[in-house]
N, C-alpha and C positions, 0 to 999 in steps of 0.2 A: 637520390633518396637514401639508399646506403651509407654514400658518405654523410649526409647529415647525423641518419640515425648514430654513426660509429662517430661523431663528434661528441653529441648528445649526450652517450653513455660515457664517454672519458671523461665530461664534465661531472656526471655525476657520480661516476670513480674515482673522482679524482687525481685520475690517471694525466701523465704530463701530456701533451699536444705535442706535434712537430714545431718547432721554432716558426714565429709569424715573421713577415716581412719587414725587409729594414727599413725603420723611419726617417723619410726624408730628411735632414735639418741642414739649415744655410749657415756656413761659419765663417765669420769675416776676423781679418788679422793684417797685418803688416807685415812681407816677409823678410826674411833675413835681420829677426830680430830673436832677441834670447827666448823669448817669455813666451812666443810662438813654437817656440822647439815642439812643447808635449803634441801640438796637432800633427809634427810630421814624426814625432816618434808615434804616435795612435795609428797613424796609415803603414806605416813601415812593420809595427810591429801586429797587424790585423785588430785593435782592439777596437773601433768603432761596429766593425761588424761580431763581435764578438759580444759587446753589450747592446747590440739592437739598432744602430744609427747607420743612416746611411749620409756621409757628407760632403755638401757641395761649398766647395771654398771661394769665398770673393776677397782679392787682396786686394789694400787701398796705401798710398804713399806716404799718407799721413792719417795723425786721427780723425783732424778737423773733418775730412772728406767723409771718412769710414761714419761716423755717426749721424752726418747728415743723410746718408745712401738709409738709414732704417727708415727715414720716414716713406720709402719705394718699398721698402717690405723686401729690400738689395738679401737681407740677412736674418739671420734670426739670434744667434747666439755670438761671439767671440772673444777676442781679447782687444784693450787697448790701454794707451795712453789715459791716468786717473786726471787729468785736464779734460780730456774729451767725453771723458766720462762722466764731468761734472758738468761738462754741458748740453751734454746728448740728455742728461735726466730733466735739464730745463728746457729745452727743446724741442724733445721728439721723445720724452718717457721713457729712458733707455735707465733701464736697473742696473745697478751693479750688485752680484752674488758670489762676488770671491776675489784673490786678491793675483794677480798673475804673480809678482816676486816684488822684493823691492828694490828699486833701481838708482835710490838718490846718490851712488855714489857713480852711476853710468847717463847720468843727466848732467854736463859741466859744458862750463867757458873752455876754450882751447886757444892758445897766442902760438905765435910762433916761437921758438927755441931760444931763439935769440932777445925777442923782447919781456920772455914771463918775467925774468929778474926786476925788472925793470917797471913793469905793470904791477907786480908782488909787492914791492918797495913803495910805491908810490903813486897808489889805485887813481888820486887824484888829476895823474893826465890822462885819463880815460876820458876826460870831459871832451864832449864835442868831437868821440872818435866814431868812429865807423864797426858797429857792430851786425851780425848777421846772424840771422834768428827766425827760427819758425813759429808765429804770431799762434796761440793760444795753445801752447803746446805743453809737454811736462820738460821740453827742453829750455823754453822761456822761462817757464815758473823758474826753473833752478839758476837759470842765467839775474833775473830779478832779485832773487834772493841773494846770488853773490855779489852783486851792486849793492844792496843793501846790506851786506857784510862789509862790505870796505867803506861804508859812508856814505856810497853815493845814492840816486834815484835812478829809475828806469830814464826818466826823461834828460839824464847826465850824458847819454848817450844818442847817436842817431843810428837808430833803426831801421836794416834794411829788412822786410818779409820776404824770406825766401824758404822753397823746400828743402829737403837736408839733401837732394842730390846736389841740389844749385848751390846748398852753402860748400860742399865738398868740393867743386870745381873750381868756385869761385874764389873760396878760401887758398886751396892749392896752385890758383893762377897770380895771386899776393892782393888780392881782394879784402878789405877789411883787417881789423886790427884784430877783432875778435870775435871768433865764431861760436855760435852755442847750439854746440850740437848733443847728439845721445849715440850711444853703444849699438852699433859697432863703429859709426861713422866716427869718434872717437879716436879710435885705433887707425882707422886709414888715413884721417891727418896725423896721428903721427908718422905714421909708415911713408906716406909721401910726401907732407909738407911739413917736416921737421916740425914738428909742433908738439907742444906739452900743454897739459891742462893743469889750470891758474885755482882752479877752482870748481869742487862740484856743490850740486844741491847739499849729501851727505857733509861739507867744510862747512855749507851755509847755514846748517843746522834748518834744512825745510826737507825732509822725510817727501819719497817720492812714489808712490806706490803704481807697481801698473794693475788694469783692473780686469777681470772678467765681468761678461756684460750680455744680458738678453734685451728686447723687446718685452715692455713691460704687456704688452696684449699677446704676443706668444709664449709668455710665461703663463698667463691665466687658463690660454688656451690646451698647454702642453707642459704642465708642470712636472709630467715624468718623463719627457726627453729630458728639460732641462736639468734632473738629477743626474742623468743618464750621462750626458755632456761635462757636469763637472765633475764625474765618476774618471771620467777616459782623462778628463786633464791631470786631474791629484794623482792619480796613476803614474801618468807621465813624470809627475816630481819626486814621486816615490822612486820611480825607478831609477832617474838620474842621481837621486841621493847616493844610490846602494853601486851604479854603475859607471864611473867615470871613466874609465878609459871610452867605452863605447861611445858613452852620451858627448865626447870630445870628439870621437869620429864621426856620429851623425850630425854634429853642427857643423863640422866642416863641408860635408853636403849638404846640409840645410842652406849654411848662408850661400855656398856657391851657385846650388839653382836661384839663388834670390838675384844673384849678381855680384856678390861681395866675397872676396879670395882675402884672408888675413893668415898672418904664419902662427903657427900654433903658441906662442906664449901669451898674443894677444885672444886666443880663443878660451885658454886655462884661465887667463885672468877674469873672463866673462863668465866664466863657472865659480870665482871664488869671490865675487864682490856683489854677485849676486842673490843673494838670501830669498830663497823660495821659499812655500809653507803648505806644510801635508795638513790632510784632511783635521784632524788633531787643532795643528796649529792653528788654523785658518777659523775654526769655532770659537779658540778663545779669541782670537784678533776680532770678530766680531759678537762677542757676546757682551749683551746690556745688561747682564742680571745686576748689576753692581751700578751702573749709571751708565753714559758714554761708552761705546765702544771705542777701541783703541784706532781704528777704522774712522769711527766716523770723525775724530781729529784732523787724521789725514788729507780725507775728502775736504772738511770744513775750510782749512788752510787755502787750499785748491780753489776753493769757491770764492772765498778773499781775495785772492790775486784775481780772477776774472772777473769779479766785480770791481777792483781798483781800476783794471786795464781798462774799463768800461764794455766787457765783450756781456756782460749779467748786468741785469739792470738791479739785481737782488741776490742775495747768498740765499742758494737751496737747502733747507734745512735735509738736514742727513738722513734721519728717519724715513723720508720722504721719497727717497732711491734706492738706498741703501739696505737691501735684507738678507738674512740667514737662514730663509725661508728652506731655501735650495739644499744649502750646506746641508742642513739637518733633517730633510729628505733623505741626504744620502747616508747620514748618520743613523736614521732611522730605520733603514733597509739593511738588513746583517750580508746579502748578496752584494748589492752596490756601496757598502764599508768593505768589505771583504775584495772586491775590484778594485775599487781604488787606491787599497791599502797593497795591491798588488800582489794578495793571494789567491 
């Protein structure tokens, strides 16, 4: 009774409370990828408990997988690949509210050393070669786009579907002419299979975005975690703006619990071809006041290729998944601006 009453009256003191409990929320990601860093720099550096969040993480191998696991309620908020994105919003209602970084120049074809001359010169014996690829992916999209930079069609090639572990083995064991893989996997053919990349999305001129991403019914439900959530992330990009020695030390334990050991030229390079976007950025990337957001381009793109593949029976209009609702939540709040801005 005490304690009630001495709640009672702080309320209407306006006197602060003890800090309440931290909110459950489920965060799904891919590990030992760039774009994921800010979730282990949040745990590393205490900031999910710090803005309220308590999080339980589910990693998946790939996107395809990661957005089908919402329709089990696997997750609630995270990051992924803008292919999975554009198909988890047709499938299972999955919004996208912000943009992880852009990656079109870490989504490419990969040849071995010895053949890119050769493939570069004259794209036209690709015909009827053996390429290896993760079927609805942002690594397909970019691998498609660079067939259609040299002339050819998807269907110019034979398509194996495999995960990007399997195309790393496979590739590395002389599997295939041409693998289409994404960052980091990338860097470990070339580190072990003498390999150079032919071509990225970034050469193809197709913009690859990765995306952050709720449940569109635990966004209705919980629209201040998910401020909350894209607080702790913009944070994270803030920081490694301002912090790179560090932020090249914590990816080196990032990707190493994931599995993936790379020598530090290839981890700088993953710091510098990857263009992130602080809270700022990230409002005019999506803002309509003028028409189109520069966003929903992106996605639109995205949705064209999974409609040509025939994985969409229709292109999702943008509007339709895509909002700023979030963003400017947090823009709106001077405390969670002031977080994520890293002050």
């Amino acid at each position: 009774m005490l304690r009630l009453k001495a709640l009672l009256m702080a309320c209407l003191l306006g006197v602060a409370l003890p800090a309440a409990a931290q909110t459950p929320i489920k965060v799904s990601y891919q590990p030992a990828l760039f774009w994921a860093l800010p979730f282990y720099l949040a745990t590393v550096q205490g900031w999910w408990k710090e803005i309220g969040l308590a999080p339980e993480f589910a990693t998946f191998a790939a996107g395809a997988p990661q957005v089908a696991a919402a329709a089990a309620r696997a997750w609630d908020v995270g990051g992924t690949g803008s292919a999975p994105a554009v198909l988890g919003a047709q499938r299972f209602g999955i919004l996208t509210i912000g943009v992880t970084n852009d990656e079109s120049q870490a989504n490419a074809l990969v040849a071995r050393s010895k053949d890119a001359a050769r493939i570069r010169a004259n794209p036209a014996s690709l015909r009827g070669q053996q390429l290896l690829v993760t079927t609805n992916s942002t690594g397909e999209y970019a691998a498609f786009a660079c067939l259609r930079h040299w002339g050819l069609q998807p269907r110019d090639m034979l398509a194996m579907n495999m995960g990007q572990a399997q195309i790393v083995s496979a590739f590395s064991s002389g599997n295939g002419l041409l693998a289409a893989v994404w960052a980091p996997n990338i860097a470990t053919l070339e580190d072990r299979a003498d390999s150079t990349v032919v071509c990225s999305g970034k050469e193809a001129g197709a913009t690859v975005p990765g995306a952050l991403v709720v449940r569109a019914d635990y966004a209705r439900e919980n629209p201040g975690a998910v401020a909350a959530f894209l607080a702790v992330y913009l944070r994270g990009i803030t920081w490694e703006h301002t912090h790179r020695a560090e932020t090249l030390d914590l990816m080196r334990r990032f990707y190493a619990e994931g599995g993936v050991t790379l020598p530090d030229r290839f981890l700088a390079r993953e710091l510098d071809t990857r263009p992130t976007f602080t809270l700022e950025q990230q409002l005019k990337l999506f803002d309509r006041t003028g028409g189109a957001a520069v966003v929903d381009g992106w996605f639109s793109h995205l949705g064209e290729y999974l409609h040509d593949s025939g994985t969409l029976t229709q292109i999702p209009e943008a509007g339709s998944f895509i909002t700023s609702d979030y963003l400017r939540r947090v823009a709106a709040d001077p405390k969670l601006t002031a977080f994520a801005s890293g002050q």
